[in-house]
VOMARMAR-627104 format. One line per 2 residues: for each residue x, y, z of C-alpha. Coordinates in steps of 0.5 Angstrom, whole numbers, plus 500, padded with zeros to 3 digits. Last residue first. Layout:
<sites>
X,Y,Z; ...
</sites>
This chain:
<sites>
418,462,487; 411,456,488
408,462,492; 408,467,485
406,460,481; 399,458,485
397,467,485; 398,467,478
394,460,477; 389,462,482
387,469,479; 388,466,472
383,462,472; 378,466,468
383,466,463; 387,469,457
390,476,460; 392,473,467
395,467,463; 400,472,461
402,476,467; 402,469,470
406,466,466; 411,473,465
412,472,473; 412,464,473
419,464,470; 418,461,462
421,455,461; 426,454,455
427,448,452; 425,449,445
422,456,445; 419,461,450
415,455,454; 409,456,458
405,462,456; 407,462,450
410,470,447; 412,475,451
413,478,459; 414,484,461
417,481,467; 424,484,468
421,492,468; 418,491,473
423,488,478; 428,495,476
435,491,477; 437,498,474
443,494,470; 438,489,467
433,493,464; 439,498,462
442,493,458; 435,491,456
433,497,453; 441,499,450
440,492,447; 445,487,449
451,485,443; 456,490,447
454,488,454; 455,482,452
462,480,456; 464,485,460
458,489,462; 454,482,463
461,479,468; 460,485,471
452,484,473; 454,478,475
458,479,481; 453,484,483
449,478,486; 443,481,489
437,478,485; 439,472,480
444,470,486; 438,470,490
435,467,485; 440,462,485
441,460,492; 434,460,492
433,455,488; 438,451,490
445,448,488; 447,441,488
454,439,488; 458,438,482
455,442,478; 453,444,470
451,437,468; 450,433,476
445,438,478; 439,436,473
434,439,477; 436,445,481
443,447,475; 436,447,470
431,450,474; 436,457,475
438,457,469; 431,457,466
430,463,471; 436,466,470
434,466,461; 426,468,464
428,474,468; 433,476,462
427,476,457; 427,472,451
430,476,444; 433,469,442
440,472,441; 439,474,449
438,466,450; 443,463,446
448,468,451; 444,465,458
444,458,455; 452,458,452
454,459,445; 453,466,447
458,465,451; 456,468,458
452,464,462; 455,458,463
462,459,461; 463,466,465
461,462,471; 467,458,471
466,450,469; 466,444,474
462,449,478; 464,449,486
459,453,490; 459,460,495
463,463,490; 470,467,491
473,472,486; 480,473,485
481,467,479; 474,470,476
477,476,474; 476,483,479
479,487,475; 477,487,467
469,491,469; 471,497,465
471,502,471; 475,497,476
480,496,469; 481,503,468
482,505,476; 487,499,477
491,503,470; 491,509,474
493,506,479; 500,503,477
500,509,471; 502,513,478
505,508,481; 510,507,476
511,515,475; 513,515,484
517,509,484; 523,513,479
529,510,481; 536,510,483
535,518,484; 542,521,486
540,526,491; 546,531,492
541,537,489; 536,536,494
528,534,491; 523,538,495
516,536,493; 516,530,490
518,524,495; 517,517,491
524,517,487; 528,511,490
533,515,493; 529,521,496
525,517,499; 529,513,502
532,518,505; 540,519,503
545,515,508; 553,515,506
560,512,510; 567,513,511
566,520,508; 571,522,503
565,521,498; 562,528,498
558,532,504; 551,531,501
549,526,507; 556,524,511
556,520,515; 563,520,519
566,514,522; 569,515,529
577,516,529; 578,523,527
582,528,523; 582,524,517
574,524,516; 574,531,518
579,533,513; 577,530,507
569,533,510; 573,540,509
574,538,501; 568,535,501
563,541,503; 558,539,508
552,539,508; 550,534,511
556,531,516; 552,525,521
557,523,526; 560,517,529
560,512,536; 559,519,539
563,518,546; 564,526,549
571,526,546; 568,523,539
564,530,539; 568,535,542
573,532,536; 566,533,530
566,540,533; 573,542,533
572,541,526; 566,543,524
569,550,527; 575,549,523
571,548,516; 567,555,518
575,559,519; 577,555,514
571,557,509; 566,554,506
565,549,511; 557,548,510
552,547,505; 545,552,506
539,550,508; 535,555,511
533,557,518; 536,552,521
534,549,527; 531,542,527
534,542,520; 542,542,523
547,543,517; 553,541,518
554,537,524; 550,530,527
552,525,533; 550,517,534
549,516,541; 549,509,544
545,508,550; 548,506,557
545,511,562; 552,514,561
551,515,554; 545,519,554
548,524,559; 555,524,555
551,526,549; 548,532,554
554,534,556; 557,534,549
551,539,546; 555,540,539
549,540,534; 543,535,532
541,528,536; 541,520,534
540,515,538; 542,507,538
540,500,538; 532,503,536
526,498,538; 522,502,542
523,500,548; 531,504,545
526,510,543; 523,511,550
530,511,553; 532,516,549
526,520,551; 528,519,558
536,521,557; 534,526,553
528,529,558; 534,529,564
539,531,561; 537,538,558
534,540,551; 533,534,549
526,532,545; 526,540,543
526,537,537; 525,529,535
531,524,538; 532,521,532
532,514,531; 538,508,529
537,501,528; 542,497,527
542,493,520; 541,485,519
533,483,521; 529,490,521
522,489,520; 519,490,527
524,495,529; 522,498,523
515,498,525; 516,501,532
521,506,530; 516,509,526
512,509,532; 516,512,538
518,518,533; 511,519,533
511,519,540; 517,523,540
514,529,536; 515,532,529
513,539,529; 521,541,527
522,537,521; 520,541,515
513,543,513; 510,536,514
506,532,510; 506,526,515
511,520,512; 515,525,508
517,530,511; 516,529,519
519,522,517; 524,527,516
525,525,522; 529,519,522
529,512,523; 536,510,521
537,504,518; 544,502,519
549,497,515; 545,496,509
541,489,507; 535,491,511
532,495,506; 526,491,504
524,489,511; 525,496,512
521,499,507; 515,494,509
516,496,516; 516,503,516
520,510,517; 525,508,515
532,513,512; 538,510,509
545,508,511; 551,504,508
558,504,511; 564,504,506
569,499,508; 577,498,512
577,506,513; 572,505,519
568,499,518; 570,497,526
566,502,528; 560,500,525
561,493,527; 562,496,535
555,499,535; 552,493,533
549,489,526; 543,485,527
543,477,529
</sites>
């Protein structure tokens, strides 16, 4: 069971309420260990690029609040009403009741407007207030309360408020020497966001907090971690192994057959057929063509189920998997021609064939292309044999 409007209320001067911004599921599946999680507009900010929070709108406030919603277990659940989303009863009470579908327990609006909250409460939503400086509206951001006279209107602001049925107020801004009083004078929490440690609770914007907004860092943000240099190196060090053929590894890959042994172990040590191959000097098409035969003839001593001829050289042809574990682990012992050969997957240049027309050493078969190439050049049969083994591939 997630937290009420009735346990906020009930922390005032007994425990510190914590609240920070989410705009989304992972972030509040993460961050519902806190008292309330507010889905703000700032989301405009930091979630869509925006200048300021002004051109955020109630759809996108209705989709934010859909996924924390989805994610929350523990906090209540507050949502800005966007700008301009209230400016008469009617459309506040309507856009409030959009965000409380959506998955919100309370909402949240900027200034001293208390026909408008009593509106929303009256239709049964609960309203968190906020004083100070107001984004939606202001033109710069200064802090607040300076004076007695500017201390003594956010006074009998924040009493308007709690007479209209707030259940707590949002303070940013403000100077804490006037949120002490604030926070003594009244009978509802008080949030404050820059307004000292008087206030019977905090909320900074999650991505002020754990570092991963840059642009605009305010002064009262204290920074527990610093999330946007670790992603960074995070994604440069994902490009680097993408580049150098490091990521996928075999254990995030997938084959269509089992092989006792991974594919890197047959083909590429060069203690292996396919390495013994490359040090012999044979050529590419005629080392994947042995290997070929080889697990088509004799399943049972490279694999546990039987593989194809077709399978293999379609693999031999198509399969890109291969031509990373090449680069990764001989593409420093290949010649630079014969790296190049087979990088190009270029068909004429894969059967230049050399040597005896059947074997190319102890074992070793030759493909049919480089048979053919040669028996071409030394009988009379050549025709109908070349043409005999082009069918038998």
């Amino acid at each position: 069971m997630h937290k009420t409007v009735n346990d906020i209320i009930q922390k005032k001067g007994n425990q510190k309420i914590s609240v920070v911004t989410s705009y989304d599921y992972t972030m509040a599946t993460l961050c519902d260990q806190v008292d309330i999680l507010l889905v703000g507009d700032s989301a405009g900010m930091v979630m869509l690029g925006y200048e300021n929070t002004c051109p955020v709108t109630m759809d996108e406030m209705v989709m934010f609040t859909k996924a924390v919603a989805n994610g929350r277990q523990n906090a209540l659940i507050v949502a800005d009403l966007p700008n301009k989303s209230y400016e008469n009863e009617a459309d506040a009470v309507s856009n409030s009741e959009q965000l409380i579908n959506a998955g919100a327990d309370a909402v949240k609006l900027e200034g001293r407007l208390p026909d408008i909250i009593k509106a929303i409460i009256k239709a049964g939503i609960p309203v968190m207030g906020h004083l100070g400086l107001l984004p939606q509206t202001a033109t710069k951001y200064t802090v607040q309360g300076k004076t007695k006279e500017d201390a003594q209107v956010l006074l009998e602001d924040a009493k308007a408020l709690q007479e209209a049925g707030c259940f707590s107020i949002v303070f940013e801004m403000v100077t804490a020497d006037t949120m002490y009083a604030i926070t003594e004078a009244v009978s509802v929490p008080t949030i404050g966001i820059g307004s000292g440690k008087d206030c019977d609770g905090q909320v900074l914007v999650i991505h002020d907090m754990l570092g991963l907004f840059e642009k605009f860092q305010p002064s009262f943000v204290k920074r527990y971690l610093s999330l946007s240099e670790q992603i960074r190196k995070a994604v440069a060090q994902y490009v680097k192994d993408v580049e150098d053929v490091t990521f996928p590894a075999d254990e995030h890959s997938f084959y269509g057959y089992q092989r006792e042994q991974p594919l890197e172990q047959e083909l590429l040590p060069f203690g292996g057929f396919f390495g013994g191959g490359i040090e012999s000097g044979y050529n590419l098409c005629c080392i994947f063509f042995f290997i070929y035969c080889r697990s088509s003839w004799y399943p049972t001593s490279t694999s546990s189920s039987r593989v194809t001829l077709q399978n293999e050289a379609n693999f031999y042809r198509k399969e890109r998997h291969l031509v990373g574990l090449v680069e990764d682990g001989v593409g420093k012992k290949l010649p630079e021609e014969l790296k190049r050969r087979f990088m190009e997957l270029e068909r004429k240049d894969w059967f230049e064939g050399q040597g005896n027309c059947w074997t190319l050493g102890p074992g070793y078969l030759r493909c049919p292309d480089c048979i053919a190439k040669e028996v071409k050049c030394k009988t009379r049969r050549a025709s109908w044999v070349a043409n005999f083994l082009k069918e038998q591939k």
